[in-house]
N, C-alpha and C positions, 0 to 999 in steps of 0.2 A: 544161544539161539540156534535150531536147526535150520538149517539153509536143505532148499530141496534145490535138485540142477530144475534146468528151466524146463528140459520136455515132462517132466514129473508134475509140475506144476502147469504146465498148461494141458495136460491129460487132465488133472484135479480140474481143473475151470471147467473143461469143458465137461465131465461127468455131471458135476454141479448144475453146469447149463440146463444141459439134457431132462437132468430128473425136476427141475423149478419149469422147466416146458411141459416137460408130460405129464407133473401134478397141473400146472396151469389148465391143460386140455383137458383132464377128468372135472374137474371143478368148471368149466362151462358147457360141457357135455352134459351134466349134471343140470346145470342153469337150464339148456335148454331140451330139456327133456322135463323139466318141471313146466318149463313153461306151456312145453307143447298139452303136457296133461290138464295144467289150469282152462290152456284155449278150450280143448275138446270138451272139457267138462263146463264150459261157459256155452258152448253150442249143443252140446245136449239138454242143458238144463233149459236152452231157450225153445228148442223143436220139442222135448215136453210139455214144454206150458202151451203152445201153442198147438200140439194133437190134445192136450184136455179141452181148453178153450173152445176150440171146434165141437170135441164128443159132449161137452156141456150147452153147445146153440144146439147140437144138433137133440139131443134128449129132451130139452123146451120146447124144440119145435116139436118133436114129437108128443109130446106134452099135452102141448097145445092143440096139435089139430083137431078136426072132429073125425071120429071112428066111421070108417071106410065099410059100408055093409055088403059091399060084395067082399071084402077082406077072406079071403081061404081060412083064417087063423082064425076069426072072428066068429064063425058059422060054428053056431050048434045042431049039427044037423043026427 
């Protein structure tokens, strides 16, 4: 059996530490950077539907109203 003296072995420990801490940090830096991209893309896709929504009331209502004859566009002159 090799026997290491003890500062050899607690250098080993703590290099061990060190790299199981800063894989730990890549891997929820990761987490939350996915998750930041989920949110944004859950609040994009909500302020899209809701400028269609709008551009779709507002194209009915134009739709709907009746033609404006002093309208400048409307004038066949």
């Amino acid at each position: 059996m090799i026997s290491l003296p003890l500062w050899a072995s607690a250098l080993i420990t703590l290099v061990v530490k060190g790299v199981t801490q800063w894989l730990a940090n890549l891997r929820a830096e990761q987490a939350l950077r996915d998750l930041g991209a989920a949110t944004q893309a859950t609040a994009s896709r909500a302020e899209a539907e809701r400028q269609e929504t709008a551009a779709r009331a507002a194209g009915e209502a134009a739709a709907a109203a009746p033609e404006d004859p002093a309208d400048p566009f409307l004038r066949k002159d």
